[in-house]
C-alpha positions in Angstrom: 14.8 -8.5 -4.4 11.6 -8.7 -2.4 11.5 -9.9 1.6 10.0 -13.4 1.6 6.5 -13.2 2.9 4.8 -15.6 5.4 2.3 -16.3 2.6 4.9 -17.6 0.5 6.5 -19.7 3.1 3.7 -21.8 4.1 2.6 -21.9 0.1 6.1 -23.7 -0.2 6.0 -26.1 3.2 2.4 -27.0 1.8 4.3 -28.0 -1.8 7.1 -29.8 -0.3 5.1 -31.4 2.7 3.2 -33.0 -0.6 5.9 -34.3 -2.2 8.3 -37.9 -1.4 10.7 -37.8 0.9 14.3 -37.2 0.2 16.9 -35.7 2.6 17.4 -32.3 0.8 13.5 -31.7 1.1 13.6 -32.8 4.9 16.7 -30.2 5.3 14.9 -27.6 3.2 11.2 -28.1 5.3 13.1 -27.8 8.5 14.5 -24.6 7.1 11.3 -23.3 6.0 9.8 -24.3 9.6 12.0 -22.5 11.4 11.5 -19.1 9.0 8.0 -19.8 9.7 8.6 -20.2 13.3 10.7 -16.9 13.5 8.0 -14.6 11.3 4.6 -15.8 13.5 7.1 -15.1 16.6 7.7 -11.9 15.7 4.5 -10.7 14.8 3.2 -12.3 17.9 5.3 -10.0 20.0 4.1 -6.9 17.5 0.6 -7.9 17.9 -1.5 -5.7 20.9 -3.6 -8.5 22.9 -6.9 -7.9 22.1 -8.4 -6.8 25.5 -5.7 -5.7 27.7 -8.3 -6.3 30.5 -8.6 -9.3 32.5 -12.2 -8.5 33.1 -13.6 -10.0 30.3 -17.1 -11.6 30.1 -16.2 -15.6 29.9 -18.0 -17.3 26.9 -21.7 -18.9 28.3 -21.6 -22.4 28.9 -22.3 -24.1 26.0 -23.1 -28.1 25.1 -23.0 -29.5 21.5 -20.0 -28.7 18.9 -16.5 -30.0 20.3 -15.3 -26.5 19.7 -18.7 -25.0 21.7 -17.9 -27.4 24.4 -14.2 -26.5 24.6 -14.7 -22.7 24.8 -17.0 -23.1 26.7 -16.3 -20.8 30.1 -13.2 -19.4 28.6 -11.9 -15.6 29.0 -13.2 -14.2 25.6 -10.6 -12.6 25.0 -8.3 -15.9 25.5 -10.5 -17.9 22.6 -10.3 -14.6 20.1 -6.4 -14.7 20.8 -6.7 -18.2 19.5 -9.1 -17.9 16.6 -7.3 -15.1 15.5 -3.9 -16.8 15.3 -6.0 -20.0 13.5 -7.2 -17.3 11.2 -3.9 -15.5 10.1 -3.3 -19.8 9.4 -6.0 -20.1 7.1 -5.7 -16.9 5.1 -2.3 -18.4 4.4 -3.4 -22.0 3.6 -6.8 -21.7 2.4 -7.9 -18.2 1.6 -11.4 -18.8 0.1 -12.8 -20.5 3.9 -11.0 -18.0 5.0 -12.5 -15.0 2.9 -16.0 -16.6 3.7 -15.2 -16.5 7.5 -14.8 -12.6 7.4 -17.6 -12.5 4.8 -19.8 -13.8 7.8 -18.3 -12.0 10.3 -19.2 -8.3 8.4 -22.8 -9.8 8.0 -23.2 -9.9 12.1 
């Protein structure tokens, strides 16, 4: 038998968060959360931060996007820890935005 991976576990929250209520589904969600929960905690505390420095450039001061404005200032290495955990989400959820995301990425 093969360990469950966090790929499966959110495929299966994303089937059953589609599907009607009932009270086994709730009871096997809430399960499913809390494996989630466990397996993005423990890789968190596996995971190096990406720049053990403090020293960090913060990110120019920008004006336009919601997203611009709200990194705006920010440690760089603060919004990367962020976008990086988002990112590990979206491989999981919707691997093709996130495929074309790294796609970019390499073409910097």
């Amino acid at each position: 038998m093969s360990a469950l991976t966090l790929r499966e576990v959110e495929w299966a929250i994303s089937e059953l968060e589609q599907e009607e209520s009932s009270k086994a589904g709730c009871i096997f969600l809430a399960s499913l959360y809390t494996i989630r929960n466990h397996m993005t905690e423990s890789q968190e505390k596996h995971r190096p931060r990406l720049s053990a420095s403090r020293n960090a450039p913060p990110v120019e001061s920008y004006s336009g996007s919601e997203f611009l404005q709200a990194v705006s200032g920010k440690d760089i290495s603060d919004v990367l820890e962020v976008l990086d955990e988002h990112m590990e989400v979206m491989r999981v959820v919707n691997p093709r935005a996130y495929e074309s995301v790294i796609r970019k990425l390499n073409k910097l």
